[in-house]
N, C-alpha and C positions, 0 to 999 in steps of 0.2 A: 589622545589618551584612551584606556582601554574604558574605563568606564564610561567615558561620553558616545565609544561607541557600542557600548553596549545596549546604553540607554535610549539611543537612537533607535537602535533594531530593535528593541525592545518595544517602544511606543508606537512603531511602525507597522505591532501585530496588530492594531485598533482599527485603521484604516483599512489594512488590506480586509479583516475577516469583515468590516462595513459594508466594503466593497462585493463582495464574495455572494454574502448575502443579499443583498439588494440583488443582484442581478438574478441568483438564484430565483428569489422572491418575484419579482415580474415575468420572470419567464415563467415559473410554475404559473402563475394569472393570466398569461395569454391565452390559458386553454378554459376561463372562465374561473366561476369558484369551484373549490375543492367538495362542494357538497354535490353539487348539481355532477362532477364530474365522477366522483364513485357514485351516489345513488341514483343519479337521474336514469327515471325509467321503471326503477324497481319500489317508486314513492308516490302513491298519487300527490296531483300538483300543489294542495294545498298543506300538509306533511312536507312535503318538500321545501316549503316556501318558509313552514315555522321551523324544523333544524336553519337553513338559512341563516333568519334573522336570530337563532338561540346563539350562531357559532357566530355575529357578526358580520358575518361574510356578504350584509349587504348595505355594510357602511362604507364610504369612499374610501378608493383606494389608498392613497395618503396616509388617513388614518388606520385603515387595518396594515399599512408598514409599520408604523413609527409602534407602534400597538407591536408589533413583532418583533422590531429590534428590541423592545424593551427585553421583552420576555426572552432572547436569547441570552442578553448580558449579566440574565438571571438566572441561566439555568434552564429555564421552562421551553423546551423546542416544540408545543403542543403535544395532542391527541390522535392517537391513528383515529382513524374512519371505520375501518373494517372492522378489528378486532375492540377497538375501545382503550388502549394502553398509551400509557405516556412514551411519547419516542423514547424519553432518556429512559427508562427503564429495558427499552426496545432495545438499545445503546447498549448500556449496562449488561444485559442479559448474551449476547450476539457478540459482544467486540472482544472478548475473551479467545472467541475461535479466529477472530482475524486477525488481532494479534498473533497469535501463534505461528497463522498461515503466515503472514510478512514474516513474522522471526526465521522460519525456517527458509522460506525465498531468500532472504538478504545471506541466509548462510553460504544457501545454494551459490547465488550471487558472487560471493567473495570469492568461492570455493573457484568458480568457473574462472571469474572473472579477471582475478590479479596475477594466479599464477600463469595462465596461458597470455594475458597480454603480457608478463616480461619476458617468455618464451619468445613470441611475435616479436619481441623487441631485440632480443638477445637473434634470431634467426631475420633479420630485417633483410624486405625485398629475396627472402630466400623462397622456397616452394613452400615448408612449414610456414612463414609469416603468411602469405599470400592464402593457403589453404585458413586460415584463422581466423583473417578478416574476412573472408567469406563465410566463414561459420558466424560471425559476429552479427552480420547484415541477416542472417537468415535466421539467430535467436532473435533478435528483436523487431523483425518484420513480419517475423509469423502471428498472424492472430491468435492469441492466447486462447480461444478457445476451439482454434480450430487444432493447435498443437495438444490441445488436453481432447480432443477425440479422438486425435492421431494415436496418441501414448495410452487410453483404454482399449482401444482395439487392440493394438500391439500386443502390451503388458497383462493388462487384465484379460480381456477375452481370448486371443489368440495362446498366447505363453501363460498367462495365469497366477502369473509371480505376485500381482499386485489387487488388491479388492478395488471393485468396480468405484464405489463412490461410499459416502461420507467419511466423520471425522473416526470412527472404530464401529468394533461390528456392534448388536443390539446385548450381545452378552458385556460385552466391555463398558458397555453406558452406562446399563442398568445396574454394574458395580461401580463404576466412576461415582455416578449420579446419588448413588446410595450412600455412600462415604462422604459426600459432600467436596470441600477443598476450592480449588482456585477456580475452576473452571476452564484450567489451561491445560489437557487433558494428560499430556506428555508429565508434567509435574505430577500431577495425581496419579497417575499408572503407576511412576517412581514410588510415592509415597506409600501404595500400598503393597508394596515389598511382592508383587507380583510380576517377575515374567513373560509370561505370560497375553498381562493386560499390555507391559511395557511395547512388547514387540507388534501388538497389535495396532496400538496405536502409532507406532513409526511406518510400519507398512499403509495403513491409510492413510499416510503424510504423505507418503514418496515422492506418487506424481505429482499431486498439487504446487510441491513444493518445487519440484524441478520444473513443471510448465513453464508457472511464475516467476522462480529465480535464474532462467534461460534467459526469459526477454531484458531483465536488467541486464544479466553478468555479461551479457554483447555489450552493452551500453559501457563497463566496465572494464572490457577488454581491449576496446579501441582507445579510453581514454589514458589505461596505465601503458597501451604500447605508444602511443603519441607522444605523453610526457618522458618516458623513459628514453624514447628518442632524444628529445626535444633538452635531454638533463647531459648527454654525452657529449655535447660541443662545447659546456662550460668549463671554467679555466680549472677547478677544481678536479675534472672528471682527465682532462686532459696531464694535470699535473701528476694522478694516480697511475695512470697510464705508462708515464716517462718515467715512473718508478718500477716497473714493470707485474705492476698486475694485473692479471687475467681479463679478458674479457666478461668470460661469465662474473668474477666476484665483483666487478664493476656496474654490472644489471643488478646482480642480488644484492649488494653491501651497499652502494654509493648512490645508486640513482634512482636507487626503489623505495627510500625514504620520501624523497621531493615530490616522486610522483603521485603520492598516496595525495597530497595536500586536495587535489584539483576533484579526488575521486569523495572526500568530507564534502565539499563546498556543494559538491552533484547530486551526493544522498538527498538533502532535502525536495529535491526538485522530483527525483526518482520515489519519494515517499506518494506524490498524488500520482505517478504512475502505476505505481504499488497497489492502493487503493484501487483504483482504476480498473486495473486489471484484477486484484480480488475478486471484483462484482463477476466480472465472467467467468472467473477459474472456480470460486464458488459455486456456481452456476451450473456451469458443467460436471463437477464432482461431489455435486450438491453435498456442499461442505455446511454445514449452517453456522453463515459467520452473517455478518453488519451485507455483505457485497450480494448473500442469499437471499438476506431479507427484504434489502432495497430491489430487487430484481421481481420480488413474489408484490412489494407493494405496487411496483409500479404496473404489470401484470392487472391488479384491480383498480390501480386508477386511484390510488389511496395519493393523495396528491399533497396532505397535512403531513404524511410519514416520509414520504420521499424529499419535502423540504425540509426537514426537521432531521434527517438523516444528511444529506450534503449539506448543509449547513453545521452540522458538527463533524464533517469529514474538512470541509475548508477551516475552521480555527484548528483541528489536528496538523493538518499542512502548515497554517500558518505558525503554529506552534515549535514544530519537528522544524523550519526552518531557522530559526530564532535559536533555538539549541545546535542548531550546523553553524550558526553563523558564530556563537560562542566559542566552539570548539576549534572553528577556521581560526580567530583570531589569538587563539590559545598557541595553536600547532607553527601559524604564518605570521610575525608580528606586523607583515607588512601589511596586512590584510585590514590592520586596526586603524589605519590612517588612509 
């Protein structure tokens, strides 16, 4: 039944994000506590020893988990180190721009990746399929940040088409930020009937968004030319055939439905790659999203921030899979059983 399986995938977010965290959580403590490892050094020992015991951090290990899971399933991810701020406002304030940046990669993504895999499929074992899937292997084998050094040198410094790094220039913030709005900067540009600011802030998307939505839409591209294969031998595909239509409306019309199903079930999975890769594409276009900030905390050693930021990247994950898995069983019935 659909609601037993719903409620299954559903109750099964509790366990994985327990999971998630807990491992997070000791490995962040392999490296000692979170005090000693941003301040130690810059505290004589005896200040150092009283933050310590103020943060807990020198009660047994046991206890400062179960003491943390609590405060997750509350809401409460802790306090940065460095600056003094609650993660989740750190959250709050930063996941706006990452949002965004995944929005536009997954567009990228689709854009790349469905139409050239039913190409590949429609051209199968020709020189076009063969040149494709070697494109495919080389979008998502490249290191994301080394293809976003690639594409500023290129684009921005050598040709000049595209601004070097952030999310718009210092004039377009300082009006975004003025106006106030969502924080999703592309909606706000719109909103202020500018442009101007509009186009500004799309040209500082570009590369981000294509680095980023490269290395998926490989991922994309193999799996819709596989299935579209893999939908041609069935009786259906064969009965359209002996009625005599085309090959091509056979890839576009018939087989290009079935295939989509495999590529729903994959987004989730592709969602902590997404993220993943954020942190570096960020990084290198110093975009300031969630992937900039976890990079600049781990940098000082802020060790409360960076678990309190992957720990609300894995219940996202576990989240956005729960929502794929709803949507699978929507599109596939057989999925529900």
């Amino acid at each position: 039944m659909l609601w037993r399986y719903l409620l299954v995938r559903f109750l099964l977010i509790f366990p994985t994000v327990i999971i998630l965290v807990t491992v997070v959580f000791f490995l962040i403590r392999l490296t000692g506590d979170p005090i000693t490892a941003a301040l130690g050094g810059r505290l004589p020992p005896d200040q150092l020893q009283e933050r310590i015991h103020e943060a807990g951090f020198d009660r047994p290990i046991i206890v400062q988990y179960f003491e943390y899971l609590g405060q997750v399933f509350t809401g409460n991810f802790g306090t940065t180190l460095t600056d003094n701020q609650p993660v989740t406002e750190v959250l709050i304030r930063y996941g706006t721009a990452t949002l965004e940046l995944a929005v536009y990669a997954l567009i990228v993504a689709f854009i790349v990746g469905i139409p050239l895999g039913l190409v590949a499929a429609a051209k199968r074992d020709k020189t076009a399929d063969a040149g494709l899937r070697v494109s495919a292997i080389l979008f998502y084998a490249t290191p994301v940040f080394f293809a976003g050094l690639v594409a500023k040198l290129i684009f921005s410094v050598w040709l000049g088409w595209f601004p070097v790094s952030g999310r718009a220039s210092v004039r377009t913030e300082l009006a975004l930020n003025r106006e106030g709005g969502t924080g999703l900067y592309l909606i706000d540009a719109i909103a202020t009937g500018n442009p101007a600011y509009v186009q500004d802030v799309i040209l500082h998307a570009v590369l981000p968004a294509v680095t980023l939505g490269l290395a998926i839409g490989g991922v994309f591209l193999r799996l819709v030319r596989t299935n579209v294969i893999g939908t041609h031998n069935m009786p259906y595909i064969d009965a359209a055939r002996s009625r005599g239509v085309s090959e091509y409306r056979l890839v576009r019309k018939h087989a290009y439905k079935p295939a989509l199903i495999p590529i729903v079930t994959v987004i989730g999975l592709q969602v902590a790659i997404l993220l993943s890769g954020a942190v570096l594409t960020e990084t290198t276009f110093e975009w300031q999203g969630i992937g900039f900030q976890l990079a600049k905390y781990l940098g000082s050693r802020d060790f409360v921030a960076v678990q309190g930021i992957v720990a609300m990247i894995a219940i996202i994950v576990a989240l956005t899979n729960f929502v794929v898995d709803v949507i699978a069983a929507f599109l596939d019935p057989r999925v529900r059983y």
